[in-house]
C-alpha positions in Angstrom: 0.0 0.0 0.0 1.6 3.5 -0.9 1.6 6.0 1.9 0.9 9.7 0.7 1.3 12.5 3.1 0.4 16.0 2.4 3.3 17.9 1.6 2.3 21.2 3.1 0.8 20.3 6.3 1.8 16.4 6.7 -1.7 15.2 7.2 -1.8 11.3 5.8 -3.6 11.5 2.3 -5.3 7.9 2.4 -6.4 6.2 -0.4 -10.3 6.2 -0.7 -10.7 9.1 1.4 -10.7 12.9 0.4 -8.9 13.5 -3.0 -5.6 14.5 -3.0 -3.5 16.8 -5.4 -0.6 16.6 -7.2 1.4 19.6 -7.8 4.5 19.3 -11.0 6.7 22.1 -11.4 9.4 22.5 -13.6 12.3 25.0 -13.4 14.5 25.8 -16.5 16.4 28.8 -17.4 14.6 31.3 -20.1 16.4 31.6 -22.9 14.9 34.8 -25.6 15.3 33.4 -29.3 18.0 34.9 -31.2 18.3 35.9 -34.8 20.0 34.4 -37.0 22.2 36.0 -39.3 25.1 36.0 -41.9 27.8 36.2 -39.3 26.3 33.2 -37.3 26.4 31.0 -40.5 30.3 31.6 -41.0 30.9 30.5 -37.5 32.6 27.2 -36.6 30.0 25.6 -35.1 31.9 22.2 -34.3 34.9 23.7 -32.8 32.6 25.8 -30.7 31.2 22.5 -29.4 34.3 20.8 -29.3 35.9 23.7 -27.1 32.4 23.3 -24.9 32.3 20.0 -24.2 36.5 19.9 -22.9 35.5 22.7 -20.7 32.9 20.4 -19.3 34.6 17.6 -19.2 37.3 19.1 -17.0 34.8 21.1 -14.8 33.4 17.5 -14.0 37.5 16.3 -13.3 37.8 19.1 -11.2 34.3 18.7 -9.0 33.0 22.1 -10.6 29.8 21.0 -12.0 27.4 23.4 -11.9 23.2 23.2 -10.9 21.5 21.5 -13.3 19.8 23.9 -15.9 16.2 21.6 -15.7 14.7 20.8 -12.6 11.5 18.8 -11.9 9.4 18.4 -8.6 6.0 16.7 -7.6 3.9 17.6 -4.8 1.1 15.8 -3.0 -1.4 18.0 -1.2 -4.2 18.0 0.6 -7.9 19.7 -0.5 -7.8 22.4 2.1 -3.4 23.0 0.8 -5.0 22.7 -2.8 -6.8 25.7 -2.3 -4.3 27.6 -0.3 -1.7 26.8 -3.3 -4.2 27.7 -6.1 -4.7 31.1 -4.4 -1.2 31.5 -4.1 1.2 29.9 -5.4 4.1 31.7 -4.8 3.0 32.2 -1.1 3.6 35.9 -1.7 0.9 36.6 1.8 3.1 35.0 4.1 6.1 37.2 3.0 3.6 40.7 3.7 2.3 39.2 7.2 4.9 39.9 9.8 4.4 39.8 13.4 6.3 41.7 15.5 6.4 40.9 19.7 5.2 44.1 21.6 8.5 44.9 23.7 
């Protein structure tokens, strides 16, 4: 039996009860399209990828490897987180709300 929890608020999700949610992001790096032009098609494209790939290659050697450019994550939540996340989603409220002790 698979055991789901509610990845907001870690209340067990099980199966045949309320419906739960699943949440897929996907962070990749924007990239605006370019134009091509004349210059761009006198280029040496396979050196350019040659030279790439060796600097790669010895980043990896050297433990340098950056964050991947793609990411992918999956979320299970809850009804009541459901709603919370569709209202939003960025949790942008909890960043204006502050509560400050009264000294």
């Amino acid at each position: 039996m698979i055991h789901v929890t509610c990845d907001l608020c870690g209340k067990d999700l099980q199966p045949g009860d309320n419906q739960h949610y699943v949440v897929k992001i996907e962070v990749y790096a924007a990239q605006d399209p370019c134009q091509l032009t004349e210059a761009d098609l006198d280029d040496d494209h396979l050196q350019a990828i040659s030279e790439i790939l060796s600097e790669e290659e010895t980043e990896v050697m050297d433990g340098e490897v950056d964050e991947p450019l793609r990411s992918h994550h999956r979320f299970d939540l809850c009804p009541a987180c459901q709603k919370k996340f569709r209202k939003d989603p960025l949790n942008r409220e909890a960043n204006l709300h502050f509560d400050f002790s009264e000294n």
